[in-house]
C-alpha positions, 0 to 999 in steps of 0.5 A: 506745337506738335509736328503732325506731318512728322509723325505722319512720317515716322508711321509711313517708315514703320509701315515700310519697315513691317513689310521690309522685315516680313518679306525677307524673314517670309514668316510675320503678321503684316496687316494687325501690325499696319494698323498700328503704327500711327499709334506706335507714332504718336506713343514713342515721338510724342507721349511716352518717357523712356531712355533708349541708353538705358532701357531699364531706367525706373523712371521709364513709362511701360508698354506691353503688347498684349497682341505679341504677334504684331511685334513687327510694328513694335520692332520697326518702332523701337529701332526707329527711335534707336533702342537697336540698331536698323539691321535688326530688322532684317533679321526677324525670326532668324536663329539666333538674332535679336528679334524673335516672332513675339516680344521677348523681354531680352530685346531692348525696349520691351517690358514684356513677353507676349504671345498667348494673348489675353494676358497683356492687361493682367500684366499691366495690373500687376505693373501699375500696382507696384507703380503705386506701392512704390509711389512712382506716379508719374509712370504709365503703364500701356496695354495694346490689345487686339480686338479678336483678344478680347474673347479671351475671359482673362481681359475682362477679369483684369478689366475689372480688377483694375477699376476696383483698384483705381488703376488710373495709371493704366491705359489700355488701346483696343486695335479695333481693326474688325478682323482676327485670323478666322475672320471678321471679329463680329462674326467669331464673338460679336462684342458690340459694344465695345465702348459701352461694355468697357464703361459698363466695366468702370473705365473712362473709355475715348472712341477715336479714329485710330489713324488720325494723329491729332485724335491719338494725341488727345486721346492719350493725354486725357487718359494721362491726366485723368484721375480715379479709372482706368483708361481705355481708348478704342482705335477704330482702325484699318486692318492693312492700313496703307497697303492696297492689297492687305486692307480688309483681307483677313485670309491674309493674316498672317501671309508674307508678301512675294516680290511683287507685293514688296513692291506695291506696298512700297508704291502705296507708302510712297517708297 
Protein backbone atom coordinates (compact mmCIF):
# COMPACT_ATOMS: atom_id res chain seq x y z
CA UNK A 1 0.00 0.00 0.00
CA UNK A 2 1.47 3.29 -0.76
CA UNK A 3 2.23 5.62 2.21
CA UNK A 4 0.64 8.92 1.00
CA UNK A 5 1.20 10.87 4.02
CA UNK A 6 4.61 9.96 3.67
CA UNK A 7 5.30 11.39 0.64
CA UNK A 8 3.19 14.33 1.47
CA UNK A 9 5.94 14.64 3.79
CA UNK A 10 9.13 13.87 1.54
CA UNK A 11 7.47 17.10 -0.57
CA UNK A 12 6.98 19.61 2.64
CA UNK A 13 11.05 18.70 3.10
CA UNK A 14 11.72 19.67 -0.82
CA UNK A 15 9.86 22.74 -0.13
CA UNK A 16 11.73 23.51 2.88
CA UNK A 17 14.89 22.79 1.16
CA UNK A 18 14.21 25.04 -2.00
CA UNK A 19 13.73 28.02 0.17
CA UNK A 20 16.85 26.96 2.37
CA UNK A 21 19.04 26.56 -0.50
CA UNK A 22 17.80 29.87 -2.46
CA UNK A 23 18.03 31.91 0.58
CA UNK A 24 21.58 31.38 1.41
CA UNK A 25 22.81 31.26 -2.22
CA UNK A 26 20.45 34.59 -2.89
CA UNK A 27 20.23 33.56 -6.76
CA UNK A 28 17.36 30.75 -7.60
CA UNK A 29 13.86 30.31 -9.31
CA UNK A 30 11.82 29.30 -5.92
CA UNK A 31 8.02 29.09 -7.17
CA UNK A 32 8.33 26.73 -10.65
CA UNK A 33 10.49 24.65 -8.48
CA UNK A 34 7.62 24.50 -5.59
CA UNK A 35 5.26 23.60 -8.03
CA UNK A 36 6.98 20.32 -8.40
CA UNK A 37 8.01 18.89 -5.61
CA UNK A 38 4.85 16.56 -4.92
CA UNK A 39 5.85 15.17 -8.38
CA UNK A 40 9.60 15.08 -7.37
CA UNK A 41 7.83 13.03 -4.25
CA UNK A 42 6.20 10.60 -6.01
CA UNK A 43 8.73 9.95 -8.93
CA UNK A 44 12.16 9.27 -6.79
CA UNK A 45 9.86 7.61 -3.27
CA UNK A 46 7.64 5.87 -5.19
CA UNK A 47 7.92 5.17 -9.38
CA UNK A 48 11.39 5.29 -10.43
CA UNK A 49 14.27 2.36 -10.66
CA UNK A 50 17.69 3.97 -9.76
CA UNK A 51 20.96 3.32 -7.63
CA UNK A 52 21.73 6.13 -5.57
CA UNK A 53 25.54 4.08 -5.06
CA UNK A 54 25.77 3.75 -8.35
CA UNK A 55 24.42 6.64 -10.20
CA UNK A 56 25.30 5.46 -13.90
CA UNK A 57 23.83 1.68 -13.36
CA UNK A 58 21.99 0.87 -16.95
CA UNK A 59 19.43 -0.70 -15.77
CA UNK A 60 18.41 2.90 -14.17
CA UNK A 61 15.02 4.78 -15.44
CA UNK A 62 16.11 8.44 -16.56
CA UNK A 63 14.76 12.02 -15.89
CA UNK A 64 15.65 14.95 -17.55
CA UNK A 65 14.67 18.46 -16.65
CA UNK A 66 13.90 19.93 -19.70
CA UNK A 67 13.01 23.40 -17.28
CA UNK A 68 16.73 23.25 -15.98
CA UNK A 69 16.00 26.55 -13.88
CA UNK A 70 13.92 24.60 -11.51
CA UNK A 71 17.10 22.54 -10.52
CA UNK A 72 16.51 23.70 -6.92
CA UNK A 73 13.42 21.19 -6.70
CA UNK A 74 15.57 18.57 -8.18
CA UNK A 75 18.57 19.09 -6.05
CA UNK A 76 16.42 18.94 -2.79
CA UNK A 77 15.07 15.70 -4.12
CA UNK A 78 18.38 14.04 -5.03
CA UNK A 79 19.85 14.52 -1.66
CA UNK A 80 16.84 13.59 -0.09
CA UNK A 81 16.69 10.21 -1.32
CA UNK A 82 20.78 10.43 -0.78
CA UNK A 83 22.56 10.74 -4.39
CA UNK A 84 24.93 13.41 -2.06
CA UNK A 85 25.22 14.74 0.81
CA UNK A 86 22.39 17.34 2.52
CA UNK A 87 25.24 20.18 3.00
CA UNK A 88 25.11 20.51 -1.13
CA UNK A 89 22.52 22.36 -0.90
CA UNK A 90 23.65 25.10 0.79
CA UNK A 91 26.08 25.49 -1.47
CA UNK A 92 24.13 26.45 -4.61
CA UNK A 93 25.81 28.41 -7.12
CA UNK A 94 28.74 28.73 -5.18
CA UNK A 95 32.32 28.80 -7.14
CA UNK A 96 33.40 25.58 -7.02
CA UNK A 97 30.69 23.56 -5.36
CA UNK A 98 28.73 20.73 -6.65
CA UNK A 99 25.58 22.43 -7.46
CA UNK A 100 25.51 24.76 -10.46
CA UNK A 101 22.19 27.12 -11.11
CA UNK A 102 20.79 24.34 -13.78
CA UNK A 103 21.58 20.66 -13.92
CA UNK A 104 24.79 19.61 -15.17
CA UNK A 105 25.38 16.12 -16.14
CA UNK A 106 28.67 15.85 -13.37
CA UNK A 107 26.12 16.03 -10.34
CA UNK A 108 25.10 12.60 -9.36
CA UNK A 109 21.65 11.78 -10.44
CA UNK A 110 21.35 13.75 -13.12
CA UNK A 111 21.31 12.65 -16.89
CA UNK A 112 21.22 15.70 -18.55
CA UNK A 113 22.37 19.37 -18.62
CA UNK A 114 19.37 21.96 -19.03
CA UNK A 115 19.13 24.93 -19.34
CA UNK A 116 18.21 26.52 -22.78
CA UNK A 117 14.90 25.27 -22.51
CA UNK A 118 12.87 23.33 -25.21
CA UNK A 119 15.54 20.83 -25.63
CA UNK A 120 14.80 18.36 -22.87
CA UNK A 121 12.33 16.21 -24.98
CA UNK A 122 14.72 16.25 -27.91
CA UNK A 123 16.89 14.44 -25.26
CA UNK A 124 14.65 12.24 -24.22
CA UNK A 125 13.97 10.93 -27.80
CA UNK A 126 17.21 10.34 -28.24
CA UNK A 127 17.56 8.27 -24.90
CA UNK A 128 14.43 6.20 -25.46
CA UNK A 129 15.47 5.23 -28.99
CA UNK A 130 18.82 3.62 -27.58
CA UNK A 131 16.72 2.29 -25.02
CA UNK A 132 15.07 0.27 -28.03
CA UNK A 133 18.12 -0.37 -30.21
CA UNK A 134 19.63 -1.77 -27.13
CA UNK A 135 16.49 -3.98 -26.05
CA UNK A 136 16.56 -2.25 -22.67
CA UNK A 137 12.70 -2.43 -21.92
CA UNK A 138 12.13 -2.11 -18.94
CA UNK A 139 13.70 1.70 -18.56
CA UNK A 140 11.60 5.03 -18.54
CA UNK A 141 12.90 8.02 -19.79
CA UNK A 142 10.92 11.16 -18.10
CA UNK A 143 10.93 14.94 -19.52
CA UNK A 144 9.84 17.59 -17.15
CA UNK A 145 8.87 20.51 -18.84
CA UNK A 146 7.41 23.83 -18.14
CA UNK A 147 4.47 25.46 -19.54
CA UNK A 148 5.96 28.70 -20.91
CA UNK A 149 8.74 26.18 -22.69
CA UNK A 150 6.46 25.14 -24.93
CA UNK A 151 6.59 28.14 -26.97
CA UNK A 152 9.86 26.91 -28.11
CA UNK A 153 9.14 24.94 -31.79
CA UNK A 154 11.74 22.10 -30.86
CA UNK A 155 9.08 20.47 -28.36
CA UNK A 156 6.67 20.09 -30.93
CA UNK A 157 9.20 18.74 -33.46
CA UNK A 158 10.28 16.21 -30.89
CA UNK A 159 6.74 15.63 -29.97
CA UNK A 160 6.18 14.36 -32.94
CA UNK A 161 8.92 12.53 -33.47
CA UNK A 162 8.35 10.46 -30.62
CA UNK A 163 4.92 9.14 -31.63
CA UNK A 164 6.18 8.40 -35.18
CA UNK A 165 8.48 6.24 -33.62
CA UNK A 166 6.13 4.57 -31.01
CA UNK A 167 8.36 6.24 -28.10
CA UNK A 168 5.87 4.47 -25.24
CA UNK A 169 9.04 4.32 -23.09
CA UNK A 170 8.43 8.17 -22.71
CA UNK A 171 6.92 10.10 -20.37
CA UNK A 172 6.73 13.51 -20.47
CA UNK A 173 5.13 15.90 -17.34
CA UNK A 174 3.96 19.36 -18.35
CA UNK A 175 4.22 21.88 -15.14
CA UNK A 176 1.21 23.72 -16.09
CA UNK A 177 1.82 26.32 -13.21
CA UNK A 178 -0.05 29.30 -15.86
CA UNK A 179 2.84 31.66 -15.40
CA UNK A 180 6.35 32.03 -16.86
CA UNK A 181 9.09 35.08 -16.26
CA UNK A 182 7.13 37.61 -18.28
CA UNK A 183 3.74 36.54 -16.82
CA UNK A 184 0.74 34.61 -17.23
CA UNK A 185 1.41 31.82 -19.86
CA UNK A 186 -1.89 32.44 -21.59
CA UNK A 187 -1.16 35.94 -22.25
CA UNK A 188 2.53 35.33 -23.81
CA UNK A 189 1.53 32.50 -26.23
CA UNK A 190 -2.09 31.10 -25.07
CA UNK A 191 -1.84 27.13 -26.18
CA UNK A 192 -5.09 26.36 -24.82
CA UNK A 193 -5.49 23.28 -25.34
CA UNK A 194 -3.22 21.72 -24.20
CA UNK A 195 -4.37 18.17 -23.46
CA UNK A 196 -6.06 18.26 -26.68
CA UNK A 197 -3.24 19.58 -28.85
CA UNK A 198 -0.79 16.90 -27.50
CA UNK A 199 -3.39 14.06 -28.46
CA UNK A 200 -3.89 15.70 -31.58
CA UNK A 201 0.13 15.18 -31.38
CA UNK A 202 -0.26 11.28 -30.92
CA UNK A 203 0.17 11.14 -27.39
CA UNK A 204 -1.95 9.13 -24.63
CA UNK A 205 -2.06 12.37 -22.76
CA UNK A 206 -3.71 12.27 -18.59
CA UNK A 207 -4.79 15.70 -17.09
CA UNK A 208 -4.11 15.53 -13.31
CA UNK A 209 -4.07 18.00 -10.24
CA UNK A 210 -0.37 18.23 -10.13
CA UNK A 211 -0.63 18.10 -6.15
CA UNK A 212 -2.87 15.51 -5.29
CA UNK A 213 -0.51 12.34 -4.71
CA UNK A 214 -2.83 9.59 -5.07
CA UNK A 215 -3.42 11.32 -9.11
CA UNK A 216 0.42 11.57 -9.85
CA UNK A 217 0.60 7.73 -8.64
CA UNK A 218 -2.07 6.96 -11.25
CA UNK A 219 -1.04 9.00 -13.65
CA UNK A 220 2.53 7.75 -13.78
CA UNK A 221 1.73 3.98 -13.62
CA UNK A 222 -0.64 4.16 -16.57
CA UNK A 223 1.88 5.87 -18.51
CA UNK A 224 4.26 3.08 -17.63
CA UNK A 225 1.99 0.17 -18.64
CA UNK A 226 0.45 1.68 -21.45
CA UNK A 227 1.89 0.33 -25.03
CA UNK A 228 2.33 1.96 -28.49
CA UNK A 229 2.22 6.22 -27.77
CA UNK A 230 4.16 8.36 -25.84
CA UNK A 231 2.66 9.62 -22.58
CA UNK A 232 2.30 12.85 -21.41
CA UNK A 233 0.67 13.94 -18.11
CA UNK A 234 -0.57 17.42 -17.91
CA UNK A 235 0.03 18.54 -13.86
CA UNK A 236 -2.44 21.39 -13.47
CA UNK A 237 -0.30 22.97 -10.57
CA UNK A 238 0.56 25.91 -8.35
CA UNK A 239 2.89 28.24 -9.24
CA UNK A 240 4.55 28.78 -5.19
CA UNK A 241 2.88 25.84 -4.00
CA UNK A 242 3.04 26.02 -0.19
CA UNK A 243 4.45 29.49 0.36
CA UNK A 244 1.99 32.38 0.79
CA UNK A 245 3.68 35.10 -0.52
CA UNK A 246 5.07 32.97 -3.98
CA UNK A 247 1.61 31.82 -4.97
CA UNK A 248 0.64 33.47 -7.99
CA UNK A 249 3.35 35.87 -8.21
CA UNK A 250 5.09 35.89 -11.42
CA UNK A 251 6.96 39.10 -11.01
CA UNK A 252 8.66 37.00 -8.30
CA UNK A 253 10.31 34.42 -10.78
CA UNK A 254 13.24 34.32 -10.23
CA UNK A 255 13.59 36.65 -6.65
CA UNK A 256 15.10 35.03 -3.42
CA UNK A 257 13.59 35.42 -0.14
CA UNK A 258 14.84 38.07 2.50
CA UNK A 259 14.88 36.75 6.24
CA UNK A 260 11.58 37.87 6.76
CA UNK A 261 10.19 35.92 3.91
CA UNK A 262 12.64 32.41 4.98
CA UNK A 263 10.72 32.72 7.98
CA UNK A 264 7.17 32.66 6.58
CA UNK A 265 7.77 30.25 4.14
CA UNK A 266 8.99 27.99 7.14
CA UNK A 267 5.75 29.04 9.04
CA UNK A 268 3.61 28.06 5.97
CA UNK A 269 5.28 24.33 5.44
CA UNK A 270 5.12 23.94 9.20
CA UNK A 271 8.64 24.43 10.03
Amino acid sequence: MVDVKFLQEKARIIRKSIIEMIWVSKSGHPGGSLSLADIMSVLYFKDLTYDVKNPKWSGRDRVILSKGHAAPVWYATLAEVGFFPGEELNKLRQMDALLEGHPCIHIPGVDATTGSLGLGLSIACGMALAAKMKSLNNIRIYAIIGDGELGEGQIWEAAMAAAHFKLDNITAILDRNLYQNDGATKDILNLEPYSGKWKSFGWNTIEIDGHDIPEIISALDNGRNFRGKPTMIVANTVKGKGVSYLIDRPDLHYTQPTDEQKESAFEDLGF
